[in-house]
C-alpha positions in Angstrom: 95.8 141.6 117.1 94.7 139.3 114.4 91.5 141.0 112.7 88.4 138.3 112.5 87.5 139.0 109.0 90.7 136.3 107.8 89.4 133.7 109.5 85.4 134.4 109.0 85.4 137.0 106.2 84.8 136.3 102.8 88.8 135.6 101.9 88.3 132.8 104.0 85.6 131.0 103.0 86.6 131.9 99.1 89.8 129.8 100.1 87.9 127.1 102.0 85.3 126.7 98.9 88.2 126.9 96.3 89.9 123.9 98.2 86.7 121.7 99.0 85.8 122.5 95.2 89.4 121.0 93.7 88.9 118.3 95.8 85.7 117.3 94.5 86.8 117.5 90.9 90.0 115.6 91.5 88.2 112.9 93.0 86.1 113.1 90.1 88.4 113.0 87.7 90.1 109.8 89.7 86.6 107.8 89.9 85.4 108.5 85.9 89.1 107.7 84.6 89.6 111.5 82.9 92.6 111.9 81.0 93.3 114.3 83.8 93.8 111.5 86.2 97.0 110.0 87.1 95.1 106.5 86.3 95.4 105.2 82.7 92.2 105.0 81.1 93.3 102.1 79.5 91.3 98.5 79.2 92.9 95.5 81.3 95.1 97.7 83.4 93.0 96.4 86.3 95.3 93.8 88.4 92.6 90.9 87.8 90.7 90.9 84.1 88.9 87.3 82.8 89.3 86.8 79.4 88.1 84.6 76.4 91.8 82.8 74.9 90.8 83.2 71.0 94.4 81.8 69.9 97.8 80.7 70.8 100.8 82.4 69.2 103.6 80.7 70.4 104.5 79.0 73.9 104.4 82.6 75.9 102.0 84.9 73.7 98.4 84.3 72.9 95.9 86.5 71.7 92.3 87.4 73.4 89.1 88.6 72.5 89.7 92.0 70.7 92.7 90.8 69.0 94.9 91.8 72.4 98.1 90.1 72.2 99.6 88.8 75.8 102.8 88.0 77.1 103.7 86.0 80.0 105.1 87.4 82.6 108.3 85.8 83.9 109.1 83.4 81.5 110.5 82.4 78.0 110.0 79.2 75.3 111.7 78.6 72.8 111.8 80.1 69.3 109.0 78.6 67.2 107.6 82.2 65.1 110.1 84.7 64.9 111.2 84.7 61.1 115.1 85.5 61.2 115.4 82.4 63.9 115.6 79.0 63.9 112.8 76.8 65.5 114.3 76.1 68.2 114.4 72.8 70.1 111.2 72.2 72.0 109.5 75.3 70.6 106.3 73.4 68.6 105.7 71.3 72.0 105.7 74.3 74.1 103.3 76.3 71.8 101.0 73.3 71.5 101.0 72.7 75.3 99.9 76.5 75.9 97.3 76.0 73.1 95.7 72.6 75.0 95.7 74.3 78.3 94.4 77.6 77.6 93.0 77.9 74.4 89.1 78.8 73.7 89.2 78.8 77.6 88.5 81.7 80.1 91.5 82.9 82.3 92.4 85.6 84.6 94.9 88.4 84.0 97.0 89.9 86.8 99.3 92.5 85.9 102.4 92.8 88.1 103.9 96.9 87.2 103.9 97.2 83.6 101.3 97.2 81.4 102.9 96.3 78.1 105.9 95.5 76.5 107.8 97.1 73.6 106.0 95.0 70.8 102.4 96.5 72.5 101.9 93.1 74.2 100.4 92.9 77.1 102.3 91.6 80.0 100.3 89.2 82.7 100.6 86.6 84.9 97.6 84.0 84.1 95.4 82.0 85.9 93.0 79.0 84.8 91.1 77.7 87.4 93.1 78.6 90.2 96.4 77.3 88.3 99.0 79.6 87.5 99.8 79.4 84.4 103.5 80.5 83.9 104.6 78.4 86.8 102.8 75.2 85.4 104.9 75.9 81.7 108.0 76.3 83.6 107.3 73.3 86.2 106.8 71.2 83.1 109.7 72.1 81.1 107.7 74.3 78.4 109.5 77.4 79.4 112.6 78.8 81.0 112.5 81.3 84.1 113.3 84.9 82.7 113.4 87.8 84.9 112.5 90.9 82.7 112.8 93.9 85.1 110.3 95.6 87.0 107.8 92.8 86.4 109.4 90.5 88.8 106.5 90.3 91.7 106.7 86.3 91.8 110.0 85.5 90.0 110.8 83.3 92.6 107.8 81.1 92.6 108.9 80.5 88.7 112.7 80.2 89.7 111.5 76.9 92.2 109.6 75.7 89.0 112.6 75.7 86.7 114.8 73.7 89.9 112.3 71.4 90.2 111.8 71.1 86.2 115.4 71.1 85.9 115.8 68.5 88.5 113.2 66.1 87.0 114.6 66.5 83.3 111.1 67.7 82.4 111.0 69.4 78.6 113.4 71.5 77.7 115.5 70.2 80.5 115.6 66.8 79.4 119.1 66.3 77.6 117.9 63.5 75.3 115.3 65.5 74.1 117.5 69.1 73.3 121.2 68.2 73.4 
């Protein structure tokens, strides 16, 4: 026969209270970001941040208020910064189209699985004003679709771009303007 004080005596309740109790600091720990958390306490991790563009770096970086670099997610322009390399054909037209459509402007940052890439970047998909950024760049011919693995959430929408880029001889794509 089972004796009642296990499942009323003080053993029990001691277990009872020890679990409620490392539940109530978990979630705690969860909700106010604690280095104990399995969240990163880290600023613009969230999946939607807006943002104050302070400059353009080339056509698929810029930087934002607090001197945060960001990447574009999905995509690639040509060479224009990168000191052991060439300016590359189509590079000064695709930074300065970045730099009229989002610079000094507010935009929103979506993250897609990581946060940021070797070079501390961060790495976003962007929107301005309910345009998506890095598939306007590609649809245009500023940029090339590049799938960079895991961050590959709406690589097809970008893939459609470049056909459609391609197709229309837009930018890059145009052979009289890059052989």
């Amino acid at each position: 026969m089972i004796s009642r004080h296990l499942f009323f005596g003080k053993p029990f309740l001691t277990a009872l209270l020890i679990l409620f109790l490392s539940g109530v600091f978990w979630y705690w720990q969860v909700l106010t970001g604690s280095p104990w958390s399995t969240q990163q306490p880290e600023e613009y991790q969230d999946t939607a941040v807006s943002v104050q563009v302070i400059r353009i770096i080339d056509g698929d970086t810029f930087e934002i208020e607090g001197a945060e670099r960001v990447r574009l997610i999905g995509v690639d322009t040509p060479e224009s910064v990168r000191s052991d390399t060439p300016v590359e054909c189509y590079a000064r037209e695709s930074s300065e189209y970045l730099k009229e459509l989002i610079e000094g402007k507010t935009v929103k940052l979506v993250r897609d699985t990581t946060n940021r890439d070797q070079y501390g970047r961060l790495l976003r998909y962007v929107y301005l004003d309910g345009i998506f950024v890095n598939e306007k760049i590609v649809r245009e011919g500023y940029a090339q679709s590049v799938a960079y693995r895991p961050d590959t959430r709406l690589q097809s929408q970008l893939d459609r771009a470049e056909q459609v880029a391609r197709r229309d001889s837009k930018g890059r794509w145009n052979t009289t303007l890059c052989p």
